[in-house]
N, C-alpha and C positions, 0 to 999 in steps of 0.2 A: 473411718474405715468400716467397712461393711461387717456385721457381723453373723455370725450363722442360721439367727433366727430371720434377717430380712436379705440377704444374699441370693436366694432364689430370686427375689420381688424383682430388685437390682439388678438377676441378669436379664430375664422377662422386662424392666423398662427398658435397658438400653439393646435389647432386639425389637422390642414394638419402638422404640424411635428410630433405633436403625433402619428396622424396613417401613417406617412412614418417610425415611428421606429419600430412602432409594424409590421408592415407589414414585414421588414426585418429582425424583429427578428424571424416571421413565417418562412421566406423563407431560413434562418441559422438555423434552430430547431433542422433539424439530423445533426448538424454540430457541437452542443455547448459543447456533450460531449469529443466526439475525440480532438476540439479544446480546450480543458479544460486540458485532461491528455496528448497534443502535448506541451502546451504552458510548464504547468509543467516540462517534460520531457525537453525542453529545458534549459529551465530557471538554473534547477539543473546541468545538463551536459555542460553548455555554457562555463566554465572556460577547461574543461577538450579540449573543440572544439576549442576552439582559442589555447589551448597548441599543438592540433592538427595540423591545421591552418602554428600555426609558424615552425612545424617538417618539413612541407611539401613544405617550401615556400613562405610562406606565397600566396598559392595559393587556395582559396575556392572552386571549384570545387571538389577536390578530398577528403578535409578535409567533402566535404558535403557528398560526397558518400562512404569515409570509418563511418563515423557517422552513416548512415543509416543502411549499414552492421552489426556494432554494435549495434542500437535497434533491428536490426529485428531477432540478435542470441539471445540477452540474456531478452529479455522482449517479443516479439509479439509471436516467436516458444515458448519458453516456457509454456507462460499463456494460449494459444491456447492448447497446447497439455495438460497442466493439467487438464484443464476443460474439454476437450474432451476423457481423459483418464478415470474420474473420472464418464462422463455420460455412457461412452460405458461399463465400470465394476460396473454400479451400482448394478447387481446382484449378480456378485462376491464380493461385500463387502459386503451384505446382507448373503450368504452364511459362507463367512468368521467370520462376527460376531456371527452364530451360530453354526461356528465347532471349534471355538478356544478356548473356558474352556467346553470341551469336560470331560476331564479329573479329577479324585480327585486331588482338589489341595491341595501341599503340606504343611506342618507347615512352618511357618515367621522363616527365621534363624534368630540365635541368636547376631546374632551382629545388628539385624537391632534396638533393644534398647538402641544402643548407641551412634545412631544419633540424631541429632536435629527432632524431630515430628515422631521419628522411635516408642517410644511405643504404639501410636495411630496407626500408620500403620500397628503395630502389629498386634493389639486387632482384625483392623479389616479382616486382612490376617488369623488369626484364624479363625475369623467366618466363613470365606470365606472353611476353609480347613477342617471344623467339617458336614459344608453344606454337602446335597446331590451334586453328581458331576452333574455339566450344572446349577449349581445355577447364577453363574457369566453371562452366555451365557442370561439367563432369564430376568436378572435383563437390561443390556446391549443393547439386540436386540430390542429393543424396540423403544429404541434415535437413533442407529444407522440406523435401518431402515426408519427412521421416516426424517432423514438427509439425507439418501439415496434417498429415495422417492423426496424429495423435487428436488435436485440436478436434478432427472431424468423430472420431473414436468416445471423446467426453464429451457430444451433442447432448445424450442424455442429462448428464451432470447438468449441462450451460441449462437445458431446458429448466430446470429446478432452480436455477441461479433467478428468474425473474420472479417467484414464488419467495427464494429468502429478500432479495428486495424490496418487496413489496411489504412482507413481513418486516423487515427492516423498521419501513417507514414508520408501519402501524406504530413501532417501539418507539419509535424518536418521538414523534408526537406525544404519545403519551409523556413520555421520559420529559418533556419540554415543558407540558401543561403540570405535571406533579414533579417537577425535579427536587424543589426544595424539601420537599416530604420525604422522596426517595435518601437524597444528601442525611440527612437528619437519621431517618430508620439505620443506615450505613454506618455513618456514625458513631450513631448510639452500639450497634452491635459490637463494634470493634472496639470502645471504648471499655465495653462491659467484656469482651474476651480479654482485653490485653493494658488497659487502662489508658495513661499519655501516650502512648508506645504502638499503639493500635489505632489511636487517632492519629496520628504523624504518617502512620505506613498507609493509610488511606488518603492522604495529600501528597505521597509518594508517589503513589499508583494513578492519581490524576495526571501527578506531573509527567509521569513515563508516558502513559497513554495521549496527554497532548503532545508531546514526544514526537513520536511515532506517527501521531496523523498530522504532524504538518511534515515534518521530511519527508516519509512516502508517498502520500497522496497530492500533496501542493506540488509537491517538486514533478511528481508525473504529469500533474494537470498541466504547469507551467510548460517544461518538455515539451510535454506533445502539442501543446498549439502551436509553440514558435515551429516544431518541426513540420508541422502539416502546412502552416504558412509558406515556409523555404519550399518547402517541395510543391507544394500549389503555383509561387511564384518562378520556380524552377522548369514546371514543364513537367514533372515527374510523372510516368504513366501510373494512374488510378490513383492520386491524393488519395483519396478517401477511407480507399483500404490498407493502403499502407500508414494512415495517422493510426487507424485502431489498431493494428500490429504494434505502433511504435507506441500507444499507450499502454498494450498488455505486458512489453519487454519493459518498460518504463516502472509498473509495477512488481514486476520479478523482480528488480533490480540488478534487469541487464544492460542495460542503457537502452538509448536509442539510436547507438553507431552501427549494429546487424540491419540496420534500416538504410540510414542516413550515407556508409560508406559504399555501400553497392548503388548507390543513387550517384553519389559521385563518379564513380568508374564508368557509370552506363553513358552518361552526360561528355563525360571526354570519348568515348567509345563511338558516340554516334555523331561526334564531331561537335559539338558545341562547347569549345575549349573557355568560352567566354564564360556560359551558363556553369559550367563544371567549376572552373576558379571560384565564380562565385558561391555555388556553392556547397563547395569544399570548405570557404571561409565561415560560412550560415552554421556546419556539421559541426567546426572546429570552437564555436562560439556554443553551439548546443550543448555539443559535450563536456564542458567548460563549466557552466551551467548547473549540469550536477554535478560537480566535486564541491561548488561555494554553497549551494542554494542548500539539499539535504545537513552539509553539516551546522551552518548555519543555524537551519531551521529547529535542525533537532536539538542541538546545545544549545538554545534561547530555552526549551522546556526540562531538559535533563540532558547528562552527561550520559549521551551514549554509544557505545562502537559500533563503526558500520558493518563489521563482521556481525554482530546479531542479529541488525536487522537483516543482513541477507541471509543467513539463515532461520530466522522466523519465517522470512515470506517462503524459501525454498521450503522448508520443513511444513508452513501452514498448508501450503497449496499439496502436497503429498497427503497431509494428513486430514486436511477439511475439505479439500478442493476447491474451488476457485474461491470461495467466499476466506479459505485462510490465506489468502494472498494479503488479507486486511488482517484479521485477527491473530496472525502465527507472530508476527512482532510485535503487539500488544503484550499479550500471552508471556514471551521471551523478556520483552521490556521491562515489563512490572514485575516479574520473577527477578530479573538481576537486578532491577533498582532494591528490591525491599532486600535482597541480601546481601547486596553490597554495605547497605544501611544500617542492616543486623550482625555484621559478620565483622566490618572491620571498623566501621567508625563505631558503635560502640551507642550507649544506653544517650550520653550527652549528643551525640552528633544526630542521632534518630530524633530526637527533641526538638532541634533546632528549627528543622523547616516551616514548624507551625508560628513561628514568630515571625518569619522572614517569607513566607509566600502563603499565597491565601488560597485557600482548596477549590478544589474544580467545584463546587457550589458556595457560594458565602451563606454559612450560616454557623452558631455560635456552636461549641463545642457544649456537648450533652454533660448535665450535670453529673460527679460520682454518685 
């Protein structure tokens, strides 16, 4: 306990350390997110880089630079080009939503009563077909523009969105080439804050965040190719901007039926009853898709509810913008694993994972 003759000193160190953190936490500010969805991105991918790793050698160098080739095909072009696809045609999907129930729509066939919530889909597929024609287009363009609008309104944001990916990268790599140093520094901090109990909460926090990046992200990746496929082989006007639609709703974790089921309507609309069956069956298999694939994915890493991550990503994306669509369930994830961990399973239960699952880096736990 401090006493009256060094208690000044003590409150003078802990405001000169207080403001050497905040000051460095100023001066990593544009750094926190990129390094947020880099660490992520690693943490998830690290077992597949060390299987990498030992193909090649066991030489890091090139396991760091086919790694990098591999986020920058299937996550930074992507996401770039969807967002960018999706601002550059915000008037064509304005346009689009009000030429596509152009048409009198037709009566609900009759088999659709015999599905599970098919008589309701009926009732209201009648409505829809008894309506004046452009009833649908009426009711519709209204959100869709209103989505659209928004979309074109955050250009600025998206602009910056290929600056944190790029920053991104910069981190992954790095994070690839020194991860075991980085694991180790980690570690040791946690071990030296909180002892067993700090080390365990940090194989927590791998396990949530691999968590998190295979249900969200796999499951969107997976989604939207079969549904750019369907709709490619369907006929569907403009695949191409409708798949980056259907992977941006894919990572909201809206699905991809605001896409897939007005594709089915237009298809029976403009008379290809054939194409529309089929695929209605392609939408019905999509959507199917995510209820197995996300829970799956994410209980192989941790037990988590889909309520959080949908409110991570809704919550990230409000509060970090686009780039928290990755990091808001992260964030959420690791938060409620480490207190679910702390709160109710107790001192023995926090212990255990370090015997039973091996931490997002293999390396030995730091000496007391």
């Amino acid at each position: 306990m401090a006493t009256p003759n060094n208690l000044p000193r003590t409150v003078m160190s802990i405001l000169a350390i207080s403001g050497l953190i905040l000051g460095s936490l100023w001066v990593v500010r544009p750094f926190i997110g990129p390094g947020i969805w880099a660490v992520t991105i690693v943490v998830a991918t690290w077992p597949l880089f060390r299987m990498l790793q030992a193909r090649l050698g066991g030489r890091r160098g090139p396991a760091v630079t086919v790694m990098a080739l591999i986020l920058l095909t299937i996550i930074v072009i992507p996401v770039w080009l969807a967002v960018d696809t999706v601002i550059e045609q915000s008037d064509r999907l304005i346009a689009l939503a009000r030429s596509l129930p152009t048409l009198q729509v037709p009566p609900a066939p009759a088999w659709l009563d015999s599905i599970p919530l098919g008589p309701r889909v009926a009732r209201s597929w009648n409505e829809l077909a008894q309506a004046e024609p452009g009833a649908l287009a009426a009711r519709v363009e209204p959100y869709v523009g209103t989505a659209v609008r928004w979309f074109a309104a955050q250009a600025g944001s998206f602009g910056g969105l290929l600056v944190h990916l790029l920053v991104m990268l910069i981190i992954s790599i790095v994070l690839f080439a020194q991860g075991d140093i980085a694991a180790r520094g980690v570690l040791a901090f946690f071990h030296w804050l909180a002892g067993e109990r700090g080390h365990a909460a940090v194989i927590l926090a791998g396990q949530a965040i691999r968590a998190v990046a295979l249900g969200v992200i796999v499951t969107a990746l997976i989604q939207t190719t079969v549904s750019g496929i369907g709709m490619f082989i369907a006929g569907i006007p403009h695949p191409g901007l409708l798949t980056a639609v259907v992977f941006l709703l894919c990572i909201a974790q809206l699905g991809p039926a605001l896409v897939m089921i007005p594709g089915v309507i237009w298809l029976y609309w403009s008379g290809s009853a054939g194409w529309g069956t089929f695929f209605l069956i392609w939408t019905l298999v999509v959507l199917t898709m995510d209820n197995v694939l996300r829970p799956w994915l994410i209980q192989r890493g941790a037990n988590l509810p889909i309520l959080l991550i949908f409110a991570g990503v809704i919550g990230g994306l409000l509060g970090f913008g686009v780039i928290g669509l990755f990091i808001g369930p992260v964030i959420l994830a690791v938060s409620y694993t480490l207190l679910k961990a702390l709160v109710t399973d107790g001192d023995a239960t926090i212990a255990a994972p370090s015997a039973v699952a091996a931490p997002a880096v293999s390396v030995p736990p730091p000496a007391a």
